[in-house]
Every structure is written in structure tokens, then in C-alpha cells.
mmCIF file as Biopython writes it, N, C-alpha, C and O atoms, coordinates in Angstrom:
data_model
#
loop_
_atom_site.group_PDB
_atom_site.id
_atom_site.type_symbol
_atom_site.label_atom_id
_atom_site.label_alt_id
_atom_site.label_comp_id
_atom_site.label_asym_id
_atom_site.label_entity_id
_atom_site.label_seq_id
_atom_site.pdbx_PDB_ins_code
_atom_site.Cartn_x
_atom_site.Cartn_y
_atom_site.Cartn_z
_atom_site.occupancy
_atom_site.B_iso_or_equiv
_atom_site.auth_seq_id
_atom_site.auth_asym_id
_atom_site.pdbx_PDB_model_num
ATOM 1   N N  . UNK A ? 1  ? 0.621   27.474  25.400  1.0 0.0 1  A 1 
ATOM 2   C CA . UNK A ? 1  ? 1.998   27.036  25.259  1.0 0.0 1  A 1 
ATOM 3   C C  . UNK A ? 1  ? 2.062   25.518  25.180  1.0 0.0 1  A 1 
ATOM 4   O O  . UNK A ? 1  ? 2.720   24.967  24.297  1.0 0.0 1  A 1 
ATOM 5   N N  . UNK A ? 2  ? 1.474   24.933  25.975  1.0 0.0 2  A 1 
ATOM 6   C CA . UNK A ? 2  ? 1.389   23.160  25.865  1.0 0.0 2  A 1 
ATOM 7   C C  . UNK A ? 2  ? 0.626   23.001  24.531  1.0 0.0 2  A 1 
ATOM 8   O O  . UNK A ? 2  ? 0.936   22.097  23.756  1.0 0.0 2  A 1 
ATOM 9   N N  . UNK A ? 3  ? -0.026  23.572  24.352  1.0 0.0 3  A 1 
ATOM 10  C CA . UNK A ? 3  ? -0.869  23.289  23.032  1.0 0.0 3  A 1 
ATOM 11  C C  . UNK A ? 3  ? 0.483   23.164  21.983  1.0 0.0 3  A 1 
ATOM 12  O O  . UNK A ? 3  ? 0.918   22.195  21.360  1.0 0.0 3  A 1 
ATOM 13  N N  . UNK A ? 4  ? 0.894   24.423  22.062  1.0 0.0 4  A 1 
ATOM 14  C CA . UNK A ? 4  ? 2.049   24.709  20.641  1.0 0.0 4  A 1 
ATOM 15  C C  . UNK A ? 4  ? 2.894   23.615  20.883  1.0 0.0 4  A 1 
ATOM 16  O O  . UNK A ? 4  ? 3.301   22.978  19.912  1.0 0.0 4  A 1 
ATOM 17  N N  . UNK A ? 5  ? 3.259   23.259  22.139  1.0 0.0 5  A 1 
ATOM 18  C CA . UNK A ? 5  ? 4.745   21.798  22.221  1.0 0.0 5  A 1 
ATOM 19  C C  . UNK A ? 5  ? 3.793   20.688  21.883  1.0 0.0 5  A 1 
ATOM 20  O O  . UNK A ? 5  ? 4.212   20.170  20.847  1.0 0.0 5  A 1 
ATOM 21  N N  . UNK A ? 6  ? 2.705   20.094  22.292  1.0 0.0 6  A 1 
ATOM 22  C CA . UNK A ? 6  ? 1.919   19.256  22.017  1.0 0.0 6  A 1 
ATOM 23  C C  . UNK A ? 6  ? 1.945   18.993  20.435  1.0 0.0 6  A 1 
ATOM 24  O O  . UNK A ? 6  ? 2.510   17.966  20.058  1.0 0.0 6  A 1 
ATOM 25  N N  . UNK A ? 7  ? 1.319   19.930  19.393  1.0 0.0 7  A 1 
ATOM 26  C CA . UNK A ? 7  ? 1.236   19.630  18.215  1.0 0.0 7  A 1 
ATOM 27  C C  . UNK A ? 7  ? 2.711   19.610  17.699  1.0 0.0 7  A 1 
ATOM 28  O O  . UNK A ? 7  ? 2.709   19.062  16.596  1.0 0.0 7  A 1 
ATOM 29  N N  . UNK A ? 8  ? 4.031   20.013  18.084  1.0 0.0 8  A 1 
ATOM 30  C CA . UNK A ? 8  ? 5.134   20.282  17.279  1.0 0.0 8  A 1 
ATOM 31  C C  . UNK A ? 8  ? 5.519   19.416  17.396  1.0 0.0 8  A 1 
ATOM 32  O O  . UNK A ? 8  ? 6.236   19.053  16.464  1.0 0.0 8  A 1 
ATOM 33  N N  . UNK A ? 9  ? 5.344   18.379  18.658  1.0 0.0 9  A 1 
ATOM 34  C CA . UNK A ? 9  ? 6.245   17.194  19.087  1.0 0.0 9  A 1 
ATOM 35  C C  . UNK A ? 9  ? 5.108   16.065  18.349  1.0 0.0 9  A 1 
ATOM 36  O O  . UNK A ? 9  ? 5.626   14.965  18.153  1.0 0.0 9  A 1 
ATOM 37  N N  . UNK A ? 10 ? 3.651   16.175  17.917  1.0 0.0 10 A 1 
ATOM 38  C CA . UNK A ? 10 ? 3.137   15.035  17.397  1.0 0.0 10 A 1 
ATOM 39  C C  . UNK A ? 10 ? 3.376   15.358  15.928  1.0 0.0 10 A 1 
ATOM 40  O O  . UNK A ? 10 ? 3.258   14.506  15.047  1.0 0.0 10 A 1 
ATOM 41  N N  . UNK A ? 11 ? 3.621   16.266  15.765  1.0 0.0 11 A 1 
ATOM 42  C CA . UNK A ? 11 ? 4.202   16.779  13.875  1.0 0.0 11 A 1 
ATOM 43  C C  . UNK A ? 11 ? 4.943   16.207  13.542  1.0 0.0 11 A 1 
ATOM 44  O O  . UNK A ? 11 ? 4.972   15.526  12.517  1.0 0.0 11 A 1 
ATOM 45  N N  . UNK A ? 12 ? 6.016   16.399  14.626  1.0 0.0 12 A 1 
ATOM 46  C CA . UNK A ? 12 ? 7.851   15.686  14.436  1.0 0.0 12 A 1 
ATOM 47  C C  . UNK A ? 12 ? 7.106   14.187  14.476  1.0 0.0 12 A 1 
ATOM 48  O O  . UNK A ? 12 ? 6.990   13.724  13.341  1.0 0.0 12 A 1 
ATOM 49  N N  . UNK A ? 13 ? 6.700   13.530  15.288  1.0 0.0 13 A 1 
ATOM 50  C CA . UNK A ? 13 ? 6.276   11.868  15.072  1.0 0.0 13 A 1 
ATOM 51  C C  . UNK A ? 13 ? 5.520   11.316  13.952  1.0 0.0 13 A 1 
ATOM 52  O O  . UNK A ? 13 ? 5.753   10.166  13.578  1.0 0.0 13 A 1 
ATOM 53  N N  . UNK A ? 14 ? 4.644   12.030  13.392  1.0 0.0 14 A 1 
ATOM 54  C CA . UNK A ? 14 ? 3.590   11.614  12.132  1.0 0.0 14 A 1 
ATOM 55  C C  . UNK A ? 14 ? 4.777   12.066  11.388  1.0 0.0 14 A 1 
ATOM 56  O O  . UNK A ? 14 ? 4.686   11.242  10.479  1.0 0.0 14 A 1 
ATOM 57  N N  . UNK A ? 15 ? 5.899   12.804  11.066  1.0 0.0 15 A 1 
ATOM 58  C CA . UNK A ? 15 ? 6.621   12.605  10.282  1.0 0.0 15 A 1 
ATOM 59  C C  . UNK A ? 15 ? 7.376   11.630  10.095  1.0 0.0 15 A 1 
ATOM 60  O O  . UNK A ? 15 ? 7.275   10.867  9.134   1.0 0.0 15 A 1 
ATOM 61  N N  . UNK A ? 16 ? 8.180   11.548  10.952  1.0 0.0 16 A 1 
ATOM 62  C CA . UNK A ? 16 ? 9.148   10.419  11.292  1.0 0.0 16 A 1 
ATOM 63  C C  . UNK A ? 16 ? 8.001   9.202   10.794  1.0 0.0 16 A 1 
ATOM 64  O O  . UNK A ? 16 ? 8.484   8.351   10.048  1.0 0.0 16 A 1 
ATOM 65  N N  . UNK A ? 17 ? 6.583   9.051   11.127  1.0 0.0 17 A 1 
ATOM 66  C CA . UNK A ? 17 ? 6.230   7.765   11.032  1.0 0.0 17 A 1 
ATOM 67  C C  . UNK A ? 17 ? 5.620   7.655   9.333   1.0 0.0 17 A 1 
ATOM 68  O O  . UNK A ? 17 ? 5.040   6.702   8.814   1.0 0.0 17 A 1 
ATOM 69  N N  . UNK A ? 18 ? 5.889   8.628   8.888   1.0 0.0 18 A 1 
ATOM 70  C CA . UNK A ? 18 ? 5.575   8.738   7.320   1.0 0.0 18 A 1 
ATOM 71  C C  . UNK A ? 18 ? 6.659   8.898   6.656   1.0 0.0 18 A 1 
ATOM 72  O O  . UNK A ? 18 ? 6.344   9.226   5.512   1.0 0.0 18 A 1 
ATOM 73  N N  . UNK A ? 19 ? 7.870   8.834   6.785   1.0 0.0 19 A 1 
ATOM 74  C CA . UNK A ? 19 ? 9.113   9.067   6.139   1.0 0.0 19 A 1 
ATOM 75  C C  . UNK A ? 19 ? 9.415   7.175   6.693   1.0 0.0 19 A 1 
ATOM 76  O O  . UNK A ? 19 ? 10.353  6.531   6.222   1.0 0.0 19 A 1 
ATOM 77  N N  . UNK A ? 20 ? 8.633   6.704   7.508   1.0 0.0 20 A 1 
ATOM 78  C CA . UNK A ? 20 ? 8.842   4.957   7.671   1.0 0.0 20 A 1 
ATOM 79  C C  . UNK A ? 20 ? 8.111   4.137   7.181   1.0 0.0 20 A 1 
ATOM 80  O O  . UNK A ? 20 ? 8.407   2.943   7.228   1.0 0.0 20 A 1 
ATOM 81  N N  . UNK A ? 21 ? 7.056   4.547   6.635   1.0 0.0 21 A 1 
ATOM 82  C CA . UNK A ? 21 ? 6.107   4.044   5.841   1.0 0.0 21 A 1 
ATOM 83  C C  . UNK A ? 21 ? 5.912   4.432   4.570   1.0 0.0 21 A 1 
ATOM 84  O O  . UNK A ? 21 ? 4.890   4.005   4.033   1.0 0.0 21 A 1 
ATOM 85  N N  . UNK A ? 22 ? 6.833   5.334   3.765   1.0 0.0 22 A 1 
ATOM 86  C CA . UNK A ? 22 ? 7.009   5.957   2.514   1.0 0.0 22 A 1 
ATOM 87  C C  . UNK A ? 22 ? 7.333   4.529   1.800   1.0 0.0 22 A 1 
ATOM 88  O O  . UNK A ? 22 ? 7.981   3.586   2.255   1.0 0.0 22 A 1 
ATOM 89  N N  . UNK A ? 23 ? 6.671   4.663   0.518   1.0 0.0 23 A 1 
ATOM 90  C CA . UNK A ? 23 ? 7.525   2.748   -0.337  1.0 0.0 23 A 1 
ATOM 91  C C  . UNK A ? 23 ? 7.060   1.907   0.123   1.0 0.0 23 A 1 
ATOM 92  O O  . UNK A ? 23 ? 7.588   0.852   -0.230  1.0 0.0 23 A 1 
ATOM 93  N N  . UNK A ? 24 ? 5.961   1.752   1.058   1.0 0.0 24 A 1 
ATOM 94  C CA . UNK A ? 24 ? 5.391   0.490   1.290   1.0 0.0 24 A 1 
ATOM 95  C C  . UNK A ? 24 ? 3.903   0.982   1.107   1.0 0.0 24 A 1 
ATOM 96  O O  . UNK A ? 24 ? 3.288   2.048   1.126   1.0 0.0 24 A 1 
ATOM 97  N N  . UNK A ? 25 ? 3.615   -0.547  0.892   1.0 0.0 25 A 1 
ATOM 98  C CA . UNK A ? 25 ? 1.843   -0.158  0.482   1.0 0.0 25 A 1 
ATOM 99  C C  . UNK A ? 25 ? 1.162   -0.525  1.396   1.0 0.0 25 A 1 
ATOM 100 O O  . UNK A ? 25 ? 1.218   -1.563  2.055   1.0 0.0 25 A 1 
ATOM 101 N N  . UNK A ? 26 ? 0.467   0.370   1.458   1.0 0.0 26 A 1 
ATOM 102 C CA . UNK A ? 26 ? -0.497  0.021   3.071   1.0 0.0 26 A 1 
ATOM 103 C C  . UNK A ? 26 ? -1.703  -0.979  3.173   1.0 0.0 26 A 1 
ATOM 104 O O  . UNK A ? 26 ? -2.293  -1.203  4.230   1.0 0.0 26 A 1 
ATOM 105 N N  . UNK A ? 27 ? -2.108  -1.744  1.578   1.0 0.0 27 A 1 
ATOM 106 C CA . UNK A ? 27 ? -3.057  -2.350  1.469   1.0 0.0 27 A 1 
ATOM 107 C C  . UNK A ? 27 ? -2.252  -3.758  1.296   1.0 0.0 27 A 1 
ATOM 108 O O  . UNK A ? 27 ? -1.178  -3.977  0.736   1.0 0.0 27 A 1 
ATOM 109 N N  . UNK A ? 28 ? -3.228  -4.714  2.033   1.0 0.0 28 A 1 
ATOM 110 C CA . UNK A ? 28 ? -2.642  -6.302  1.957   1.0 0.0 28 A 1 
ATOM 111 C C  . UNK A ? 28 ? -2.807  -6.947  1.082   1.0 0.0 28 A 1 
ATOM 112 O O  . UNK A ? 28 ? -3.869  -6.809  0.475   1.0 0.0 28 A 1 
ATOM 113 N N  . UNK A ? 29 ? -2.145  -7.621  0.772   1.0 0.0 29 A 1 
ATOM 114 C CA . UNK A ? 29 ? -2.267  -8.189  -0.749  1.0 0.0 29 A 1 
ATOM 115 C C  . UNK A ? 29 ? -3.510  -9.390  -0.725  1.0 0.0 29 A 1 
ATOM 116 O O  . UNK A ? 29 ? -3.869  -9.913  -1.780  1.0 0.0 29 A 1 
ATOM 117 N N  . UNK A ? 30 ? -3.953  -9.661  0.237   1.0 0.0 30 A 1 
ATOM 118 C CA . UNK A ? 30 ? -5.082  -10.351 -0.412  1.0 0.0 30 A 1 
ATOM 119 C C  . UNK A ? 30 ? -6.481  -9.484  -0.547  1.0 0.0 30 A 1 
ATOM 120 O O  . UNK A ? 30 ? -7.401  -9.982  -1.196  1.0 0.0 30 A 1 
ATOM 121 N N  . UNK A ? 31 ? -6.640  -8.215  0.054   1.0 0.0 31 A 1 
ATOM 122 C CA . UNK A ? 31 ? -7.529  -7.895  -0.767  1.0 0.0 31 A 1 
ATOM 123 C C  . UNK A ? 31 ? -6.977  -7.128  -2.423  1.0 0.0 31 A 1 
ATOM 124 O O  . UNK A ? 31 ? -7.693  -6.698  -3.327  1.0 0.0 31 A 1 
ATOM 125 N N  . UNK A ? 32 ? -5.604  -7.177  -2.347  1.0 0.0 32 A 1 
ATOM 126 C CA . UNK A ? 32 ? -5.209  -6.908  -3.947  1.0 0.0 32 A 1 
ATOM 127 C C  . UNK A ? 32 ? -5.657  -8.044  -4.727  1.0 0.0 32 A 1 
ATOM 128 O O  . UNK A ? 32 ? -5.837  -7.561  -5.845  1.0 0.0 32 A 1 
ATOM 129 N N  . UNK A ? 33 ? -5.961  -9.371  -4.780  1.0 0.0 33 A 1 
ATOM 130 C CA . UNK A ? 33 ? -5.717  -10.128 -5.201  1.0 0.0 33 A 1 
ATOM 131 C C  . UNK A ? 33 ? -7.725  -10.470 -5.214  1.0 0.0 33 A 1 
ATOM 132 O O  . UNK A ? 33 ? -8.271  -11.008 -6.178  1.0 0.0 33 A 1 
ATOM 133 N N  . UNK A ? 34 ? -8.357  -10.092 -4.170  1.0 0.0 34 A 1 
ATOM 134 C CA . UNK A ? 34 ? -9.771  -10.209 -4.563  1.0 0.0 34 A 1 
ATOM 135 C C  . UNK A ? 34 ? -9.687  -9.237  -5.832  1.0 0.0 34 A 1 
ATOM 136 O O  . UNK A ? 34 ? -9.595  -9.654  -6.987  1.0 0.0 34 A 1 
ATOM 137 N N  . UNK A ? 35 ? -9.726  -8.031  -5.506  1.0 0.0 35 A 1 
ATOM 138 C CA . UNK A ? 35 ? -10.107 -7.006  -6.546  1.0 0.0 35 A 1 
ATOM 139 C C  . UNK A ? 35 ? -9.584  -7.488  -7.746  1.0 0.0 35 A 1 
ATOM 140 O O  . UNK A ? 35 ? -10.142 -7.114  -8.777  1.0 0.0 35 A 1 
ATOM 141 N N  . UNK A ? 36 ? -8.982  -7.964  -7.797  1.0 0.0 36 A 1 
ATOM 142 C CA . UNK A ? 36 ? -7.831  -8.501  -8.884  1.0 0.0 36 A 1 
ATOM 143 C C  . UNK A ? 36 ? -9.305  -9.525  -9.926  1.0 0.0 36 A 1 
ATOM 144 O O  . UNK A ? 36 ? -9.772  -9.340  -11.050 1.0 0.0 36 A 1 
ATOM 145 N N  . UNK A ? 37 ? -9.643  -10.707 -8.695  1.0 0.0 37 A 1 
ATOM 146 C CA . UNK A ? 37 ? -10.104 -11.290 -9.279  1.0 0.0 37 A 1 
ATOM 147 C C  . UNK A ? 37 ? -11.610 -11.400 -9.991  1.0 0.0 37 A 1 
ATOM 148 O O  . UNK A ? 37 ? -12.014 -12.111 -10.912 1.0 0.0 37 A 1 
ATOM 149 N N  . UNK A ? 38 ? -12.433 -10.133 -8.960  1.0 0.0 38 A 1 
ATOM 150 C CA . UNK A ? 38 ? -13.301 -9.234  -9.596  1.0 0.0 38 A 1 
ATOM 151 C C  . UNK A ? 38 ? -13.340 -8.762  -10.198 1.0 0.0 38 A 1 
ATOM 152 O O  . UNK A ? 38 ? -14.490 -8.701  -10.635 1.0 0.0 38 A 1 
ATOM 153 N N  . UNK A ? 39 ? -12.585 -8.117  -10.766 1.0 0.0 39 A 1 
ATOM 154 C CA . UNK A ? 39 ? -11.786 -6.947  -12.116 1.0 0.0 39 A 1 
ATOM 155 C C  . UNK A ? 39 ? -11.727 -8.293  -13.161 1.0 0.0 39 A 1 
ATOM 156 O O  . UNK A ? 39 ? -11.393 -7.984  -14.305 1.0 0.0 39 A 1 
ATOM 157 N N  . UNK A ? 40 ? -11.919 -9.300  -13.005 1.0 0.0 40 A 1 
ATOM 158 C CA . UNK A ? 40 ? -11.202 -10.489 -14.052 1.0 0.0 40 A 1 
ATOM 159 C C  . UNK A ? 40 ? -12.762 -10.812 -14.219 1.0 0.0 40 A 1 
ATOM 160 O O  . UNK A ? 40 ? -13.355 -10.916 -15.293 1.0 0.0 40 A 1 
ATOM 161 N N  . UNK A ? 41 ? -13.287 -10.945 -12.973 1.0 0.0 41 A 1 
ATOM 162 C CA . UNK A ? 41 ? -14.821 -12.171 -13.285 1.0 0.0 41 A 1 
ATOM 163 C C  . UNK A ? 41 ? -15.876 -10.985 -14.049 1.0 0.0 41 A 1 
ATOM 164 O O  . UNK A ? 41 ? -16.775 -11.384 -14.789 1.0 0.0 41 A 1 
ATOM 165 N N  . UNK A ? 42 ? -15.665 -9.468  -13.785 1.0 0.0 42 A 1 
ATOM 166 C CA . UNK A ? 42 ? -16.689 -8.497  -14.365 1.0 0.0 42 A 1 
ATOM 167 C C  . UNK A ? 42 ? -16.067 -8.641  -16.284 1.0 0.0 42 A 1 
ATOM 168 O O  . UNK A ? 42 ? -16.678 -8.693  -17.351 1.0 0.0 42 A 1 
ATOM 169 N N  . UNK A ? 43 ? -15.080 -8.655  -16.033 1.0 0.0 43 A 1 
ATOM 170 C CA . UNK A ? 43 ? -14.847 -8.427  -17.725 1.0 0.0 43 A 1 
ATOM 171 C C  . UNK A ? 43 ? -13.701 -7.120  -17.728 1.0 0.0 43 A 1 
ATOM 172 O O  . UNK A ? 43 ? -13.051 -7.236  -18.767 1.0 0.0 43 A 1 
ATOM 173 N N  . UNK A ? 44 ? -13.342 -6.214  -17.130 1.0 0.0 44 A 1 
ATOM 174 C CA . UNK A ? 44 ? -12.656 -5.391  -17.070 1.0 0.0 44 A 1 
ATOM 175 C C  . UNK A ? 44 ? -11.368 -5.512  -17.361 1.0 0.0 44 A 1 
ATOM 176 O O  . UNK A ? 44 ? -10.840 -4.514  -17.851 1.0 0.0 44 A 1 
ATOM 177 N N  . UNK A ? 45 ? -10.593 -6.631  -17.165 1.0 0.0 45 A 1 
ATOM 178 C CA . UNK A ? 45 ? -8.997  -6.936  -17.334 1.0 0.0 45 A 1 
ATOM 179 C C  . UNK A ? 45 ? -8.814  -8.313  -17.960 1.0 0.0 45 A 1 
ATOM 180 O O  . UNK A ? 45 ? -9.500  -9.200  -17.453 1.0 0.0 45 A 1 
ATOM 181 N N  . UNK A ? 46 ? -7.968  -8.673  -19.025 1.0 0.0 46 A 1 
ATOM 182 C CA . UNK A ? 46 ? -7.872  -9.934  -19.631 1.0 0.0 46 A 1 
ATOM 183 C C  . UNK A ? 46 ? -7.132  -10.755 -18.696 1.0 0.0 46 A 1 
ATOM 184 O O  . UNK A ? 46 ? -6.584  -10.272 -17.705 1.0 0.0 46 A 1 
ATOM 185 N N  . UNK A ? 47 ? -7.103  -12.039 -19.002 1.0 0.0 47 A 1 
ATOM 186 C CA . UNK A ? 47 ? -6.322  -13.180 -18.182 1.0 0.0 47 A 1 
ATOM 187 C C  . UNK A ? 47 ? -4.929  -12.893 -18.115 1.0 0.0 47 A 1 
ATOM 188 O O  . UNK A ? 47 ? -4.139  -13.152 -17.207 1.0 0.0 47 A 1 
ATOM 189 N N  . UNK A ? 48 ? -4.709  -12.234 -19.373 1.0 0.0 48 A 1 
ATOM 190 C CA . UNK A ? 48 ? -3.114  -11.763 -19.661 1.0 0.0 48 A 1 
ATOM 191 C C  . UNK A ? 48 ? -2.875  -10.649 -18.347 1.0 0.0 48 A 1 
ATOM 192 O O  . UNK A ? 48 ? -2.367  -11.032 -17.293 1.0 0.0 48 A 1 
ATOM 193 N N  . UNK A ? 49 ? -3.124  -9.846  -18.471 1.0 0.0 49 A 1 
ATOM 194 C CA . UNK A ? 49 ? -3.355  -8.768  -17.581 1.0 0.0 49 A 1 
ATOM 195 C C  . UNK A ? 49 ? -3.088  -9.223  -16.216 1.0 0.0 49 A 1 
ATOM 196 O O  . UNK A ? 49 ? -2.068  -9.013  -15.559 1.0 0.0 49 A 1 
ATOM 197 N N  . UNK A ? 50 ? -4.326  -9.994  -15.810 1.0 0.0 50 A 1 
ATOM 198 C CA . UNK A ? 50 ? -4.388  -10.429 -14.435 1.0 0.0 50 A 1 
ATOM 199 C C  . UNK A ? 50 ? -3.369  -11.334 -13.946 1.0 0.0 50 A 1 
ATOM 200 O O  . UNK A ? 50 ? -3.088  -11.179 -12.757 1.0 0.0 50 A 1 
ATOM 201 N N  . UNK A ? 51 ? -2.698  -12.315 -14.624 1.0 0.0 51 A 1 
ATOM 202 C CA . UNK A ? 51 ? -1.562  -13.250 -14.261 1.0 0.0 51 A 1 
ATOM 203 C C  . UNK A ? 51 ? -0.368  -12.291 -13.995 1.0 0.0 51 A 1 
ATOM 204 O O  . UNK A ? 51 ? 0.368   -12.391 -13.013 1.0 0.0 51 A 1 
ATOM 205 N N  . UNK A ? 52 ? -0.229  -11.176 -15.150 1.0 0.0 52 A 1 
ATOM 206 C CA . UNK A ? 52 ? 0.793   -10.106 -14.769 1.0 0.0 52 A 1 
ATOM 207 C C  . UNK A ? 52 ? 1.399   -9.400  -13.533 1.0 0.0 52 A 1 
ATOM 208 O O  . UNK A ? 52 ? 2.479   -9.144  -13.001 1.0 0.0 52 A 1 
ATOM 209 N N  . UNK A ? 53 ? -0.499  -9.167  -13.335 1.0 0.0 53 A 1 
ATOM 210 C CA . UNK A ? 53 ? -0.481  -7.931  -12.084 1.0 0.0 53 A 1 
ATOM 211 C C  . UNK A ? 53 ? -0.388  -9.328  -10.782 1.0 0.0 53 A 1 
ATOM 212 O O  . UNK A ? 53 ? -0.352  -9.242  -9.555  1.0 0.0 53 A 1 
ATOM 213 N N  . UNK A ? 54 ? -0.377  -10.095 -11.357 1.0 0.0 54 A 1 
ATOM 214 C CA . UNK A ? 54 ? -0.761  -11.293 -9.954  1.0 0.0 54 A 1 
ATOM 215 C C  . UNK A ? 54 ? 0.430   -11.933 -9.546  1.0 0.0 54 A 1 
ATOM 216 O O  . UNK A ? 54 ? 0.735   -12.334 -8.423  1.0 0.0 54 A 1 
ATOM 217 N N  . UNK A ? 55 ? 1.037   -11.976 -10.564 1.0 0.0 55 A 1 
ATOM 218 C CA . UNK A ? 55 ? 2.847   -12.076 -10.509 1.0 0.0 55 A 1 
ATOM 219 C C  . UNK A ? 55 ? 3.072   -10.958 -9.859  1.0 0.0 55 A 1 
ATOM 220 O O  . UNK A ? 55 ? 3.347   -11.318 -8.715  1.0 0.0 55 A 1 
ATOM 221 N N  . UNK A ? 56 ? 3.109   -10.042 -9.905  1.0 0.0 56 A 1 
ATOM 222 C CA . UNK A ? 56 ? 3.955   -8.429  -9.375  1.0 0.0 56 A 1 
ATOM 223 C C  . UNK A ? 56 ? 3.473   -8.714  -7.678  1.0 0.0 56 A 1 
ATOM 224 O O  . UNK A ? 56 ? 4.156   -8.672  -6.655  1.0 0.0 56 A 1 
ATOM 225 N N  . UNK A ? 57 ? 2.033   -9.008  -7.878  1.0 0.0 57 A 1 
ATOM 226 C CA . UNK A ? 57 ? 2.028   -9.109  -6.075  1.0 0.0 57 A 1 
ATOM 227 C C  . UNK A ? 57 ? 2.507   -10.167 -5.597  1.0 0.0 57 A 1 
ATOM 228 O O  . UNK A ? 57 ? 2.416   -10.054 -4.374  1.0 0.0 57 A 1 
ATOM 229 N N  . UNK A ? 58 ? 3.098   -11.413 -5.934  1.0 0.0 58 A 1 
ATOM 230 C CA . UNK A ? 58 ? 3.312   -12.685 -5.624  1.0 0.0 58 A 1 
ATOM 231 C C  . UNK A ? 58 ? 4.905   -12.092 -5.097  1.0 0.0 58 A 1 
ATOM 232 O O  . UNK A ? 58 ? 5.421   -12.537 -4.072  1.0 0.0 58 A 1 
ATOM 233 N N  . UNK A ? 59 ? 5.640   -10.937 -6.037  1.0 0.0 59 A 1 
ATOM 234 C CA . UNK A ? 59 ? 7.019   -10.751 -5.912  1.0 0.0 59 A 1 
ATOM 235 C C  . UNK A ? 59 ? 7.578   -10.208 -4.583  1.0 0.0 59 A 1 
ATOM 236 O O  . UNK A ? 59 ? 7.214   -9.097  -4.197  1.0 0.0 59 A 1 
ATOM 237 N N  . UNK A ? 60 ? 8.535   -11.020 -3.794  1.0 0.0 60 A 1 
ATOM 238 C CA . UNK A ? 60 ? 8.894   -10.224 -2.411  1.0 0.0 60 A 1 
ATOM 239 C C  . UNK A ? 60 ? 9.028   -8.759  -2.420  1.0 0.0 60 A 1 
ATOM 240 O O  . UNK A ? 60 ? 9.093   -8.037  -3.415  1.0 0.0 60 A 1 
ATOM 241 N N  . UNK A ? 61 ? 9.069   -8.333  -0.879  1.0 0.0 61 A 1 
ATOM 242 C CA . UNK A ? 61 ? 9.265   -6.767  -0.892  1.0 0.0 61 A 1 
ATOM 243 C C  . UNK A ? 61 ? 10.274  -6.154  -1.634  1.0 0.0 61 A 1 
ATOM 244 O O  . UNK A ? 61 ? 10.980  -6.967  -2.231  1.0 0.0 61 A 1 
ATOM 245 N N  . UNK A ? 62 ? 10.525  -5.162  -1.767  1.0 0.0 62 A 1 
ATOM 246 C CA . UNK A ? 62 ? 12.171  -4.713  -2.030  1.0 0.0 62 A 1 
ATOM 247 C C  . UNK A ? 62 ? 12.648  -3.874  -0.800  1.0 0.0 62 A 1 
ATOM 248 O O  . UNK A ? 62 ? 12.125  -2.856  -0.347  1.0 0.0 62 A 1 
ATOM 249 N N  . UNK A ? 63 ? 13.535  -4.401  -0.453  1.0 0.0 63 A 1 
ATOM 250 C CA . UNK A ? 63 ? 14.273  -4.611  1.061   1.0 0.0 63 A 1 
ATOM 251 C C  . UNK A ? 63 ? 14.972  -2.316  0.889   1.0 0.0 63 A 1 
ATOM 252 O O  . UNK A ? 63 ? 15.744  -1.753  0.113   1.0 0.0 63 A 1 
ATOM 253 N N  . UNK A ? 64 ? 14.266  -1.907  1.874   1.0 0.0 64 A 1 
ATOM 254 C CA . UNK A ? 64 ? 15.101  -0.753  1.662   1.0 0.0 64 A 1 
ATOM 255 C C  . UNK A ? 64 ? 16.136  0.033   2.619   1.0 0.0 64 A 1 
ATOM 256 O O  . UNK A ? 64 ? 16.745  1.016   2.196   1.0 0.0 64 A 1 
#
């Protein structure tokens, strides 16, 4: 019986804490911004490309 309230009441919380973290990205933007610049120094993405995607992470959150 504690078992069954145990998992129902940590169900209800990993929800709640994933319906609060839905729309946000869980990775920090400076390792977006290495990969970014690895992806640039291998040859994989043009300069065009990379200033793009480097702008988009530079842009504040969107407030929800």
C-alpha cells in the first residue's frame, strides 16, 4: 500500500515538474555555441548558417 501512494504521489510531481519544464531547453547555450563552432571548424555548416543559428541562441527567452 505505501508502495502504491509512494509512486502515485512521485508520478503527480515528475509531472507537475515536466509540464514546468515543457518549452525550455535543458541544454546551456554555451555548449550550443561550442558545437556550433565545431560543426563550423569540421566543414559541416557554412558561415551563413552558423551566424543564423548563433543569432537564434543570442535571442532572449520567450517569457511564457
Amino acid at each position: 500500500m505505501l508502495l502504491f501512494w509512494g509512486s502515485a504521489i512521485g508520478g503527480i510531481a515528475l509531472g507537475i515538474s515536466w509540464a514546468r519544464m515543457k518549452g525550455r531547453n535543458p541544454v546551456n547555450r554555451e555548449l550550443l555555441e561550442k558545437s556550433l563552432k565545431r560543426r563550423l571548424a569540421a566543414g559541416e555548416i557554412t558561415r551563413e548558417l552558423y551566424n543564423r543559428k548563433l543569432a537564434e541562441l543570442q535571442k532572449p527567452d520567450k517569457p511564457q
